[in-house]
C-alpha positions in Angstrom: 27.2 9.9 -25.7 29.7 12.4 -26.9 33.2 12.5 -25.1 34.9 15.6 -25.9 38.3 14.9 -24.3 38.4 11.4 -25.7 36.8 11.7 -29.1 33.0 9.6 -29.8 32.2 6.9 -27.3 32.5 3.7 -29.4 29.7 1.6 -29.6 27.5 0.6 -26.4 29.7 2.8 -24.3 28.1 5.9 -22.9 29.0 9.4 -20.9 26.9 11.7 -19.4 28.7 14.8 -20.5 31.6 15.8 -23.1 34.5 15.8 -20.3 33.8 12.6 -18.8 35.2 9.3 -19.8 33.3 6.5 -21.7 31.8 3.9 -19.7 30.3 0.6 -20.8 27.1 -0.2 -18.2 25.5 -3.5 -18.8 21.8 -4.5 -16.6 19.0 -6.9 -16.8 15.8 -6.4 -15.1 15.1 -9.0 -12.6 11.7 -10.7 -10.6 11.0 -11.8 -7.5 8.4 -13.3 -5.9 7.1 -11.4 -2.2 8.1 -14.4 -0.4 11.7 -14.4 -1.4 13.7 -13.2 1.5 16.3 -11.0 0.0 16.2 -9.6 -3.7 19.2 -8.3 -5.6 20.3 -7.1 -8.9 23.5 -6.7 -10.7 25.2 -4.6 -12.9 28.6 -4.9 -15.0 30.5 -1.5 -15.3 33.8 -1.1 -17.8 36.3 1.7 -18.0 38.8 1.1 -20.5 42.1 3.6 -19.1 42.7 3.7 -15.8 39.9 1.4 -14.4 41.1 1.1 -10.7 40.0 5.1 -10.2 36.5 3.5 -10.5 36.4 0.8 -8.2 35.3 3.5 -5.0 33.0 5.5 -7.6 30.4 2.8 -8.3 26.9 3.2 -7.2 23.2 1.4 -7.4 20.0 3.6 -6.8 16.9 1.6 -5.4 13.7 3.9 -5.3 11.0 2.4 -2.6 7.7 4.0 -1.5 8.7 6.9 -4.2 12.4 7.7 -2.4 15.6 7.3 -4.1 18.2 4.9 -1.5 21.5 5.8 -2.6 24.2 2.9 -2.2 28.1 2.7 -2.6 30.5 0.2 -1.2 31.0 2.4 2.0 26.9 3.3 2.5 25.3 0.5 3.1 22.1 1.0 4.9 19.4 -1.0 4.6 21.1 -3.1 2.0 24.5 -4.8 0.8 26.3 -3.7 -1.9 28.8 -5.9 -3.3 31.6 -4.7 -5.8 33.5 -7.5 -7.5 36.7 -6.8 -10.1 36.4 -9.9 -12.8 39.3 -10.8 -15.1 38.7 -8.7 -18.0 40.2 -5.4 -17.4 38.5 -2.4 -15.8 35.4 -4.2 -15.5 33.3 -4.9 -12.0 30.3 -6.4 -11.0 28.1 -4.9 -8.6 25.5 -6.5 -6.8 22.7 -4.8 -4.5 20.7 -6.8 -2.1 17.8 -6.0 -0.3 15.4 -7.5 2.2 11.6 -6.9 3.4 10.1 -5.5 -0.1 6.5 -5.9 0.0 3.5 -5.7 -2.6 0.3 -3.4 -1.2 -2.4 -5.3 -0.8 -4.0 -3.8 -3.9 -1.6 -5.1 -6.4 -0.6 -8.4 -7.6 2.9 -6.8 -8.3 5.0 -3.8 -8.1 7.9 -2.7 -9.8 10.4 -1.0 -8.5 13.3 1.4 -11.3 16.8 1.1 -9.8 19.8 2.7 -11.3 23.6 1.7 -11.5 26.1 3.9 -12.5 29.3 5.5 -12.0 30.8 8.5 -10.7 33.8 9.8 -13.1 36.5 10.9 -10.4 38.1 13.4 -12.3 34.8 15.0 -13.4 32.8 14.1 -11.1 29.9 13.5 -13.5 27.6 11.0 -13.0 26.6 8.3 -15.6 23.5 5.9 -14.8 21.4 3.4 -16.3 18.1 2.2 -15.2 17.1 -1.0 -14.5 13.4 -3.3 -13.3 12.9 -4.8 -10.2 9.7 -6.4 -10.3 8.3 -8.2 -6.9 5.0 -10.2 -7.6 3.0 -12.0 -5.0 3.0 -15.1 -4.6 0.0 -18.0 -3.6 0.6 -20.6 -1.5 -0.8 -24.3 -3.0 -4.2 -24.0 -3.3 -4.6 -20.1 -3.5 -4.5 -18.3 -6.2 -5.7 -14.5 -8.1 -9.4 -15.3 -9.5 -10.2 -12.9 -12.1 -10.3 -9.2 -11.1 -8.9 -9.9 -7.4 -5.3 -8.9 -6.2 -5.3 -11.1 -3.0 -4.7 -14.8 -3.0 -8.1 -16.6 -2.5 -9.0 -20.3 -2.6 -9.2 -22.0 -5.6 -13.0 -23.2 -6.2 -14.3 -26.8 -6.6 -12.8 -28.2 -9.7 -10.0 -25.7 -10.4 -6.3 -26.2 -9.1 -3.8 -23.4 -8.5 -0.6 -22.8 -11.1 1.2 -19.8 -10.9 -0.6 -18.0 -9.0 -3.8 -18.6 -11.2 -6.7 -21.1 -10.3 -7.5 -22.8 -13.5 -10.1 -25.3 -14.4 -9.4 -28.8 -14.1 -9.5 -31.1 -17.4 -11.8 -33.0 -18.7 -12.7 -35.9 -16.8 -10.6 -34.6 -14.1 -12.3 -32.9 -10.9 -11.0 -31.5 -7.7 -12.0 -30.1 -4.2 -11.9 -26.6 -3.2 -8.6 -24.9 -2.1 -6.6 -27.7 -4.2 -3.5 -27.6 -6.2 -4.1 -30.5 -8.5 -6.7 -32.0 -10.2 -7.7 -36.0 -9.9 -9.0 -38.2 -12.6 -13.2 -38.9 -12.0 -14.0 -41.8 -10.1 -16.7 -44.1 -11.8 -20.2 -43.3 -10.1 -20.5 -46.5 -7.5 -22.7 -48.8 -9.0 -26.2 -48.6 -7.1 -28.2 -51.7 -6.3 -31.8 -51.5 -6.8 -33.9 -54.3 -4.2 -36.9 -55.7 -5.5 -39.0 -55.9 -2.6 -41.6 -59.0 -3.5 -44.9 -59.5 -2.5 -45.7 -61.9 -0.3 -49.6 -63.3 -0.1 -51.2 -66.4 1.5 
């Protein structure tokens, strides 16, 4: 981005307009599984200057069901929002935790574009970067997605569950429905034939 007041952003920072400041916004795109009580992501934000304007200026975006849920460290609902200074100078984490995320019962996942960013106090331009929540579904043991199907069924005779998957047993290996292992063939039990005699007088 171009900062008119202060010259060029150097690398990896950014500004959403000439007047504001430059900001360096690091995120990573996390996963979760629909079974995980909470999920959460974090962000790293740097203002070299006067960093401690920022601390009350820092935001996260969720967007669920197609709504944007705007949170700062005094607007919290339906969520936490944490905001933690670290050593190096003008730089804060901030974490956003959420609870009761669900997948539709027509997907085996959903992802979910957040956004953390900063609000420049003198300026009050705004300067975001996006980020991927992804929530999958998860099986319990012996359940799993069989080809084509986006709800957890049982795994069939001589397949095992593995991430969600049911997948065939190895060779020489055999299971029973709804398993999540296989177990090595037991020999066939050997069969005794009786000869029946004849008697005669």
């Amino acid at each position: 981005g171009i900062n008119a007041e202060y010259g060029d952003c150097p690398d990896g920072e950014m500004a959403s307009s000439g007047a504001s400041r430059c900001f360096r916004i690091i995120t990573k795109d996390e996963t979760f599984f629909d079974n995980d009580s909470d999920i959460a992501a974090t962000c790293s934000i740097t203002q070299s200057g006067s960093p401690d304007e920022i601390k009350n200026n820092l935001y996260m975006i969720s967007v669920h069901e197609g709504n944007k849920e705007y949170f700062t460290s005094s607007n919290m609902t339906g969520g936490t929002m944490t905001v933690l200074q670290l050593a190096s100078p003008g730089t804060y984490n901030i974490t956003l935790t959420l609870s009761g995320r669900n997948v539709p019962a027509n997907v085996r996942s959903k992802t979910e574009n957040w956004e953390c960013g900063v609000r420049d106090p003198l300026t009050e331009v705004f300067t975001t970067v996006s980020l991927s929540v992804t929530i999958n579904k998860s099986c319990i043991p012996g359940k799993g997605f069989l080809p084509g199907e986006t709800e957890c069924k049982a795994c069939p005779k001589n397949t095992y569950s593995n991430e969600n998957k049911c997948e065939e047993c190895p060779e020489g290996e055999e299971s029973l429905p709804e398993s999540d292992r296989c177990l090595k063939k037991e020999p066939p039990s050997p069969v005794y034939y009786a000869v029946a005699g004849s008697g005669g007088a």
